[in-house]
N, C-alpha and C positions, 0 to 999 in steps of 0.2 A: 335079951339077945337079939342081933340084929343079923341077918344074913344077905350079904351081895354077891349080884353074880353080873357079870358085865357081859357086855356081848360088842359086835358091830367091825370088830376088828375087821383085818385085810393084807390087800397085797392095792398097790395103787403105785400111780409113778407121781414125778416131784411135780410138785406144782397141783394137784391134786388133791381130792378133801374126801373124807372121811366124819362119821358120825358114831361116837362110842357112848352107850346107854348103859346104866346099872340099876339096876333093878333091887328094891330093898325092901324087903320082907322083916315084922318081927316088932320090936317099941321102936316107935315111933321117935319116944324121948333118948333114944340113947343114938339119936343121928343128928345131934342138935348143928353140928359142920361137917361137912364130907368134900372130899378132895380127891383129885386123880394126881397120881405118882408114875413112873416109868422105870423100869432097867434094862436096861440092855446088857448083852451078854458080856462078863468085864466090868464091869462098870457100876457104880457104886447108886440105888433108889434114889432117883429125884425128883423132889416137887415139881408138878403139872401149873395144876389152876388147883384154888379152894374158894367153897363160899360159906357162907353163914349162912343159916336157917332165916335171917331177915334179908337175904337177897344179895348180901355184902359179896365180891368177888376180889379175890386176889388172882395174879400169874407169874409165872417162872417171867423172866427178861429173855430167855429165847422163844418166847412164844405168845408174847404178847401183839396183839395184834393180827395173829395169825388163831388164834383159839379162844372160844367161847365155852365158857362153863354155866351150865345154866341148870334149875331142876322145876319139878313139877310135883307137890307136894299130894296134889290129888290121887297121883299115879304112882307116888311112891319111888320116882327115876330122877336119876341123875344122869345130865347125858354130857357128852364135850363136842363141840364141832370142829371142824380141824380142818384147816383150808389152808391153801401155798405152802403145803407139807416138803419135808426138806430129807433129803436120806438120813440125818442125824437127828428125827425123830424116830428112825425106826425103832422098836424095843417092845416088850412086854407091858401093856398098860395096866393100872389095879386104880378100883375105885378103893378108898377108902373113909368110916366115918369115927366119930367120935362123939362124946356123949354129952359133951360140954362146947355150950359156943364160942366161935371164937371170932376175935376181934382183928383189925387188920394188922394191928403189933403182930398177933398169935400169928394170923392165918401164913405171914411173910418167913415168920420164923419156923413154920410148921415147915412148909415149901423148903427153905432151906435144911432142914434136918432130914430131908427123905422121906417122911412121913410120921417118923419115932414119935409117940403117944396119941396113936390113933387105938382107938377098941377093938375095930374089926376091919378087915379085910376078904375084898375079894377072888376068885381064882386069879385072875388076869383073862386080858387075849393080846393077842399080837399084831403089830399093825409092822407093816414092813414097806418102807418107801424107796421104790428103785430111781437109779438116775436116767 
């Protein structure tokens, strides 16, 4: 069992940055890829960034460039950075992991599917970006 809890969330205006951390407790082995997902209200879960447990990084196309997915394996977190944030990031953010690596076929496909076959999931938090 693996248990995440994210934090870092906000309220920030455009063009501004933000740092959301998740914190994972539990084996170790069953967090072999973990990924952030977003929804907003309406709106159907979509992939963030994922990386692979060897460092591999994937990202959505509206955020490339503008977000960093990065983890620390010592510490057990996974964090996002999020810089020249745009009001149509606002949303509910969830860290999410899964128990099997994945590769950058998976990780593009994962992103695209919302998240669907990940193990675990975290509460979320909210980041809300004003114009």
């Amino acid at each position: 069992q693996v248990q995440l809890e994210e934090s870092g969330g906000g309220s920030v205006q455009a063009e501004g940055s933000l740092r959301l951390s998740c914190v994972a407790s539990g084996d170790t082995y069953s967090r072999a890829c973990m990924g952030w997902f977003r929804q907003a209200p309406g709106e159907k879960r979509e992939g963030v960034a994922a990386i692979d447990s060897d460092g591999s990084t994937s990202y959505a196309d509206s955020v490339k460039g503008r977000f960093i997915i990065s983890q620390d394996n010592a510490k057990n977190t996974l964090d996002l950075q999020m810089n020249s944030l745009k009001p149509e990031d606002t949303a509910m953010y969830y860290c999410a992991a899964r128990s099997d690596r994945c590769n950058s076929r998976y990780r593009w496909a994962w992103l695209q599917r919302g998240g669907v076959g990940a193990n675990f999931w975290g509460q979320g938090t909210q980041v809300t970006v004003s114009s």
